[in-house]
C-alpha positions in Angstrom: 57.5 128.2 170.6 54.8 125.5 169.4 54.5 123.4 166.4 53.3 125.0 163.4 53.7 124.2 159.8 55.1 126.7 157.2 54.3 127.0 153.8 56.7 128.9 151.4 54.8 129.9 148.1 56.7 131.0 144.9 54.4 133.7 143.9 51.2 135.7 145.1 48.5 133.7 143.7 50.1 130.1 145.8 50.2 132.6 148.9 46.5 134.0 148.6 45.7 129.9 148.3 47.7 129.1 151.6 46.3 131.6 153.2 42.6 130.5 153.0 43.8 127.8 154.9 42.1 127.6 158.2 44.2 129.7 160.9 47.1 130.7 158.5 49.0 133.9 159.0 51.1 135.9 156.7 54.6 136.0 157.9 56.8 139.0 156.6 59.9 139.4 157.7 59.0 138.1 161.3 60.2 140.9 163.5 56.6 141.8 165.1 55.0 138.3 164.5 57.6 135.7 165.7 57.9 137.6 169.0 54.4 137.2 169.3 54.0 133.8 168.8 57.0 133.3 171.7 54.6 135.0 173.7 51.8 133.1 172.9 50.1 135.8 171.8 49.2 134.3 168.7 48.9 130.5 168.0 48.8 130.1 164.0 48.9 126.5 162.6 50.4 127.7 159.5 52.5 130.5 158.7 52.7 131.3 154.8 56.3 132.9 154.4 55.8 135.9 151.5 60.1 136.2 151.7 60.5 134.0 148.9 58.3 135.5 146.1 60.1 137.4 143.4 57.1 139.6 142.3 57.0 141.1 145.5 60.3 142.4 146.4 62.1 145.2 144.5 62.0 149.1 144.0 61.4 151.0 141.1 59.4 154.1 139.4 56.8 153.3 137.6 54.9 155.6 134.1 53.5 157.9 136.5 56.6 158.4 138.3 55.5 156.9 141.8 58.0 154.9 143.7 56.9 151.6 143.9 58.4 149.0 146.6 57.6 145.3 146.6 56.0 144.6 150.0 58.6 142.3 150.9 61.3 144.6 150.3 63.3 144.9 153.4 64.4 148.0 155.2 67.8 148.4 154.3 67.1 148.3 150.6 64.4 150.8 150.8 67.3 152.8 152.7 69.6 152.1 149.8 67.2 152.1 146.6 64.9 154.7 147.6 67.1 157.6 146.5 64.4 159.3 144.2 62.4 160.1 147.7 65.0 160.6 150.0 62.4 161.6 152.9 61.9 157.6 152.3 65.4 156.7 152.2 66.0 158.3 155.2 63.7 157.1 157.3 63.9 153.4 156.6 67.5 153.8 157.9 66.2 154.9 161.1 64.6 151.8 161.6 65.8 149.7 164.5 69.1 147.9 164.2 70.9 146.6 160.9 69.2 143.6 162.2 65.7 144.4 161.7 66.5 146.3 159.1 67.9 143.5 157.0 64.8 141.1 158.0 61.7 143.4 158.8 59.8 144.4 155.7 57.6 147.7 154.4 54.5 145.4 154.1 54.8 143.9 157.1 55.0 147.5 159.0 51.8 148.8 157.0 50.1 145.4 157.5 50.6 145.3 161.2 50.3 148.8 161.6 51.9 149.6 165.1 51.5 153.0 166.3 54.3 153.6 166.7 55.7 152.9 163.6 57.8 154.5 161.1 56.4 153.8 157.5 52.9 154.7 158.4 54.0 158.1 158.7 55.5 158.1 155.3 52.5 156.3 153.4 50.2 158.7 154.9 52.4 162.0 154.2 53.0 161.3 150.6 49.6 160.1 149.7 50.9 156.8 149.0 48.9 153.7 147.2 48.5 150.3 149.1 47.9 147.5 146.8 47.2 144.5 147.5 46.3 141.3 145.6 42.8 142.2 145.4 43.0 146.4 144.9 44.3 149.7 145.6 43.7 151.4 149.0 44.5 154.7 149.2 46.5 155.5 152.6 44.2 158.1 153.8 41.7 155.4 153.8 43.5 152.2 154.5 44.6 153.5 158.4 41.8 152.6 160.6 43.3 153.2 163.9 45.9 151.4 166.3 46.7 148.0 164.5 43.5 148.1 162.4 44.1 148.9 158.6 41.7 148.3 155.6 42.9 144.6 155.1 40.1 142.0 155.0 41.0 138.4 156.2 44.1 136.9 153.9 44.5 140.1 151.5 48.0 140.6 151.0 50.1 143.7 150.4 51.8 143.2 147.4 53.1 146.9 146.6 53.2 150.3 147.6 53.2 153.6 145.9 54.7 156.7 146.9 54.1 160.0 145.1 57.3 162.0 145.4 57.3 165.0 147.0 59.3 168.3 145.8 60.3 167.9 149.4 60.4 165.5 152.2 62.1 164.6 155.2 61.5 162.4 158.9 61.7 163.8 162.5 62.0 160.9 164.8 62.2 160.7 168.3 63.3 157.1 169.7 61.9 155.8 172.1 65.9 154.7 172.9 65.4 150.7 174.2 63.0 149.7 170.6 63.9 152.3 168.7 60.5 153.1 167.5 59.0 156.8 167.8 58.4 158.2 170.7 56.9 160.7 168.2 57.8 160.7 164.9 56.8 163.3 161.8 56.9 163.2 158.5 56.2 165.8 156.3 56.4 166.1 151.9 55.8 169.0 150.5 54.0 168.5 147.0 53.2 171.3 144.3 49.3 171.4 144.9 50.3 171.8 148.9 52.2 169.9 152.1 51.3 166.9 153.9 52.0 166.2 157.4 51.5 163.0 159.0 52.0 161.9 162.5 52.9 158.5 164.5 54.2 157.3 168.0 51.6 160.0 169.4 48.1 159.3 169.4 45.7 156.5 170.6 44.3 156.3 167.4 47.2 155.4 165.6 48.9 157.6 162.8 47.2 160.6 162.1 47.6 164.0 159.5 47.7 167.0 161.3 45.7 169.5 159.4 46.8 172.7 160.9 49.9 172.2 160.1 49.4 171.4 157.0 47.5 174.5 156.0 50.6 176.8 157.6 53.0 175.3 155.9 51.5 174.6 152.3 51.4 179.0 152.6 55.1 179.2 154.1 57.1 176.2 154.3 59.6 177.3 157.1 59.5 175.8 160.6 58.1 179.6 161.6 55.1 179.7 160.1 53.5 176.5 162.6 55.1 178.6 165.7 51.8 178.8 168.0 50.2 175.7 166.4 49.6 173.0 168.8 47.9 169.5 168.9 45.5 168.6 171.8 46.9 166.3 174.5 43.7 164.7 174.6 43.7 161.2 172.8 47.4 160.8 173.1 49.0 158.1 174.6 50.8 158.2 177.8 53.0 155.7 179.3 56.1 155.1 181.5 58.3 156.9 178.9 56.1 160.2 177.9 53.4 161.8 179.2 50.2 162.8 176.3 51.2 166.6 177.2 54.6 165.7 176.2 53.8 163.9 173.4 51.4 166.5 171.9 54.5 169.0 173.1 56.8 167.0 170.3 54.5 166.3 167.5 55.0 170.7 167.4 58.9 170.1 168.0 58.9 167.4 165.6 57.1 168.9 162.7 59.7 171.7 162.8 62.5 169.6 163.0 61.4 167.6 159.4 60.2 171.2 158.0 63.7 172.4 158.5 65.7 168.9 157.3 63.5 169.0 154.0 64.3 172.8 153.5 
């Protein structure tokens, strides 16, 4: 590590200030960022710490009867306080170790944005609402491809919004040493039709997989995508999964959460 100073704001408006502060970074719940900085990776002089701000921790449904979870909410309470959208629930207790789960936080995934991670599968699915200090970005517009969302410089996540589905559930397959997805699928079926969205697969970062999602908002059974397929091309291949096995799964996958939400 290096020296850095660390600034520990009481609410959003004292961390929007820090952060105009020449070469400060957000810090979350640390689990991407502080293994970075080991690394070198990244050399902040300040880190602005959004842990210890009331306003934005917390789950609860709001008039229009979204789920809404405090960016700094950490993973194991979405696990235990998400129980309206169990798709949710579920999946945030797939995440990592008890660990991470009782440090890393559902802003700090959406903010960084791996591609490999879990929650962007779930905003995108459910349509979800990404506000931040400054506005609301709707998911479909606020993933911009691997690690690039719709942030500016120093806009915070303060929230996000989940519509919840008639129907939900998450297909994950671990990549077993980080337990992030290998593939993972999440899929919410909503009155006016079904969302499917997909990470730990592509290049570009989290994607919807249209197909799909036309097949099954006419038949939601894990039959009616039989034959469907998503190109190879674009996908990412490494030491653990080939891009034609990784387009083979995202088909496996998407079954797999069709049948759990039935």
């Amino acid at each position: 590590m290096y020296a850095f100073e660390i600034e520990r704001p009481s609410n959003i408006a004292e961390a929007v200030k820090a952060l105009g502060t020449e070469e400060a970074q957000p810090l979350g719940g640390g689990q991407t960022l502080i293994p970075t900085l080991k690394q070198r990776l990244a050399m902040p002089s300040v880190l602005v710490s959004l842990s210890g701000i009331p306003e934005m921790k917390g789950i609860c449904l709001d008039d229009m009867g979204r789920l809404c979870v405090g960016a700094s909410t950490v993973h194991a309470d979405v696990a235990a306080g998400a129980g309206d959208f169990a798709g949710l629930s579920a999946l945030a207790a797939l995440i990592g170790d008890p660990a991470v789960r009782n440090r890393g936080t559902i802003g700090g995934s959406l903010a960084n944005n791996d591609p490999s991670a879990c929650y962007p599968a779930a905003a995108l699915a459910a349509g979800a609402t990404i506000k931040t200090d400054k506005r609301e970005i709707p998911a479909d517009d606020y993933f911009q491809g691997m690690f690039d969302t719709a942030l500016d410089e120093g806009e915070i996540i303060t929230e996000v919004r989940f519509p919840i589905p008639e129907a939900s559930a998450y297909a994950k397959f671990e990549q077993p040493a980080s337990r992030f997805a290998l593939v993972g699928v999440f899929v919410a079926k909503f009155a006016e039709g079904v969302r499917v969205a997909v990470t730990g697969a592509s290049e570009g970062g989290v994607f919807r997989w249209s197909e799909a999602e036309e097949a099954l908002s006419k038949s939601f059974a894990p039959e009616a995508i039989e034959g469907l397929s998503v190109s190879a091309e674009g996908m990412m291949g490494d030491m653990h999964g080939t891009p034609e096995y990784r387009a083979h799964l995202v088909g496996v996958m998407t079954r797999r959460a069709v049948k759990a939400a039935r």
